[in-house]
Each structure stands twice: as structure tokens, then as C-alpha cells.
C-alpha positions in Angstrom: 6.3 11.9 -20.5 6.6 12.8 -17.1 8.0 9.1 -14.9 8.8 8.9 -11.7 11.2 6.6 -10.1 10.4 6.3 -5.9 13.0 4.1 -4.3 14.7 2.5 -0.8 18.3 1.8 -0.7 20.3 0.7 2.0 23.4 0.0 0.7 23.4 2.2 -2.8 23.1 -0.3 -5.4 19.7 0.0 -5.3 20.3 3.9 -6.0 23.0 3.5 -8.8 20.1 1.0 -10.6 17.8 3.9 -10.3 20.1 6.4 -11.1 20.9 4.3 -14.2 17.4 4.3 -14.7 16.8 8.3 -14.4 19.7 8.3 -17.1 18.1 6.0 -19.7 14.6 7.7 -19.5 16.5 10.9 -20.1 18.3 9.9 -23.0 15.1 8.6 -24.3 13.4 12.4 -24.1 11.4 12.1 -21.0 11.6 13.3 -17.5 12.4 11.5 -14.7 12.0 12.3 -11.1 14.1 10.6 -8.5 12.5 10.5 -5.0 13.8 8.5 -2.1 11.4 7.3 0.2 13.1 7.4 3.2 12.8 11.5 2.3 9.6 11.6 4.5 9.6 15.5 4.3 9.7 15.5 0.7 6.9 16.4 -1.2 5.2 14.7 -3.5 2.4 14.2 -5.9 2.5 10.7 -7.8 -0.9 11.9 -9.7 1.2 14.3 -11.6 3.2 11.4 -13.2 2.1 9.2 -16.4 4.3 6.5 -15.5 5.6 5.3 -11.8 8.7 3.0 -11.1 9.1 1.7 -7.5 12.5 0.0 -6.3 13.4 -1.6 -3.1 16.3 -3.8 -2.1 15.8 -6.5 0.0 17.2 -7.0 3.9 16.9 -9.6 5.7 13.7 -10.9 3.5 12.7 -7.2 3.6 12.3 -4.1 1.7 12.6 -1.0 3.0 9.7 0.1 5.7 10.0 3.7 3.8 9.2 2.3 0.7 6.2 -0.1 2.2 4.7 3.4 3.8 4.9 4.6 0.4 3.0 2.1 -1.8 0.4 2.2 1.0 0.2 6.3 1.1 -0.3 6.5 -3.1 -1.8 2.5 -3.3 -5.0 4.1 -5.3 -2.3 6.1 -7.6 -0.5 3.1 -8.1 -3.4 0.7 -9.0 -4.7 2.8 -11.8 -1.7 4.0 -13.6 0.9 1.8 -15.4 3.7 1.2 -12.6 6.9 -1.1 -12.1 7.7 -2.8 -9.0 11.5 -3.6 -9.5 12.7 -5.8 -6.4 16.4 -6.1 -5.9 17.5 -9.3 -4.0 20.5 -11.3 -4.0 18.5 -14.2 -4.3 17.5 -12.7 -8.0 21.4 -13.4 -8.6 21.0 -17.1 -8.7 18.9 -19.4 -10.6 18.1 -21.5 -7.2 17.3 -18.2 -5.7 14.2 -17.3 -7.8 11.8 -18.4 -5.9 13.0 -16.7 -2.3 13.1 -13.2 -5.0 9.0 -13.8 -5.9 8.4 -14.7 -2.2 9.9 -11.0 -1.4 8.0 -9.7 -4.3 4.3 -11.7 -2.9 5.6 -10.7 0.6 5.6 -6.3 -0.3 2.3 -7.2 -2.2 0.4 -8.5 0.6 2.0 -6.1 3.1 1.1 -3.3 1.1 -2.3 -4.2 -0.7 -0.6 -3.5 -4.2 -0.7 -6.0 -6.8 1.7 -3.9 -9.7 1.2 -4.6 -13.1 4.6 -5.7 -13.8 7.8 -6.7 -11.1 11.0 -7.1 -12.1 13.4 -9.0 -10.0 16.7 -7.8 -10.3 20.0 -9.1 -8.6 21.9 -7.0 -6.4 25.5 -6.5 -5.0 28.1 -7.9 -2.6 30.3 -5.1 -0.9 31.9 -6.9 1.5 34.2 -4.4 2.5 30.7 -2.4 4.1 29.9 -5.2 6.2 30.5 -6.0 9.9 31.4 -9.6 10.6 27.7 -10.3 12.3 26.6 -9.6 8.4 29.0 -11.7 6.8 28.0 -14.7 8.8 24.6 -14.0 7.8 25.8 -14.5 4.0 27.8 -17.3 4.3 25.2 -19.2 6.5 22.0 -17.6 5.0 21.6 -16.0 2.2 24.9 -17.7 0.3 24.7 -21.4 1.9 24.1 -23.7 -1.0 24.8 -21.7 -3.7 28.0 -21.7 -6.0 30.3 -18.4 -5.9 33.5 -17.9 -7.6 36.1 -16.1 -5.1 32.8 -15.5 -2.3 34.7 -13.2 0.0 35.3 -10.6 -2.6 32.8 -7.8 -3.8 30.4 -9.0 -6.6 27.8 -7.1 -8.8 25.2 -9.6 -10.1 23.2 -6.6 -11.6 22.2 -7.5 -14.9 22.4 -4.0 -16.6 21.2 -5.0 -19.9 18.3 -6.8 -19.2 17.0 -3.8 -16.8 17.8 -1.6 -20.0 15.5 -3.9 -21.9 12.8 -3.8 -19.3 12.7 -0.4 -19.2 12.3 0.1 -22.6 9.4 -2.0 -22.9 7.9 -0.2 -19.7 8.4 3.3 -21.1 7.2 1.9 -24.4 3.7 0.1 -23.4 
């Protein structure tokens, strides 16, 4: 089985999740193809997959505009074939958080007219050391404020590496 895995990352957890991804279909016998959208001159030909897995992190209440421009270019592709939309969101890390996560999840479906069969939403990654202090006050004020975090000026990774292993499974196997 041929899968392809199109992604945005900003500031590379989304790409280790995928590349953890690519690694686990491997393992499992099938081929995965890796394709960052933000690659505009790559080519591509979705058609040619059986299965497609779309990721996107989330900015400012935002995935990335490469990866909108891509669900809308291959929206048909999408629609008929079994896909995964797997949104990655610090909001996903907390349990009063889940709801902002769906919003960004509704929000990509209305901005791109794709409706996937399945989302996963999927907690992300502090890396505080990459951030400029205009950044850090948006997480302490924004997307932090309210919500309990042990040592919160120190890097965290809220990824939940099992439960995407899981996920995938079931994905690869329906």
C-alpha cells in the first residue's frame, strides 16, 4: 500500500510526528511518501496513493497557508479516498483546551471545503529556547493563561506518541 503523508511545519515537531509516522508505516510493509507542502515546486500526484495523511500545526489559530492551498488543489482526491487530517495544537495538550483544538480542526474544514473522514488532534511542543520574547508573551498571556504547567518556562513535549501509534494503526488497517 502506497500512503502518503503531506504536511506544514513551522517549528519541526510537526515533521518529527510525521517522520515518526513514515517510520511506522514502513515497519508495517508499506510505502510512505513524505511531502512538505510548503515544497510548492514539488511534484505530486495524490491519485497515485491508496491512503493520504495530512498534518498541520497550528499558529496563531492557524495552520499553515501551504497546507490549506494543498487540501484545496487535491480537495476531490481527498474526498473520495480514505484520508487523515491530524491537527497538531497545543491546545490538544490540555483537557480545557479541546475545544479551541476542534475549532482549529472546523476552522481548516470550512477554509478549505474538506470535511476528512477522520481528524486526529494531537498535542504539540514547547521549545522555548526558539522563541523571541514577543512569542513568549503570547504563551504566557494566550495560549498558556489559565492552564496548569509544571516548570512553564522550560521546553515541553505534550506529543502523545502512543496514542498516534494507535491511530495510525487503525488508519492503515480500515
Amino acid at each position: 500500500m502506497k500512503i502518503l503523508i503531506a504536511y506544514g511545519s513551522t517549528e519541526g515537531q510537526t515533521r518529527k510526528v510525521v517522520n515518526a509516522i513514515a517510520k511506522q508505516i514502513k515497519e508495517l510493509g508499506h510505502e510512505a511518501k513524505k511531502f512538505d507542502t510548503s515544497d510548492l515546486l514539488g511534484e505530486l500526484h495524490p491519485n497515485s496513493f491508496d491512503r493520504i495523511i495530512v498534518a498541520g500545526s497550528v499558529h496563531e489559530k492557524m495552520h499553515q497557508e501551504s497546507l490549506e492551498f494543498f487540501v484545496v488543489a487535491h480537495r476531490e482526491q481527498l474526498k473520495t479516498g480514505p484520508a487523515l487530517f491530524i491537527s497538531i495544537s497545543l491546545a490538544a495538550a490540555f483537557a480545557n483546551g479541546m475545544a479551541d483544538a476542534q475549532g482549529y480542526v472546523d476552522h481548516f474544514s470550512k477554509n478549505t471545503g474538506w470535511h476528512p473522514q477522520k481528524s486526529l488532534m494531537l498535542a504539540g511542543a514547547l521549545r522555548h529556547g526558539e522563541y523571541g520574547l514577543f512569542k513568549e508573551h503570547i504563551l504566557e498571556h494566550i495560549v498558556l493563561k489559565g492552564r496548569d504547567l509544571e516548570d512553564p518556562a522550560s521546553d515541553h513535549e505534550f506529543t502523545d506518541w502512543e496514542r498516534l501509534s494507535l491511530d495510525i494503526d487503525e488508519f492503515i488497517a480500515s
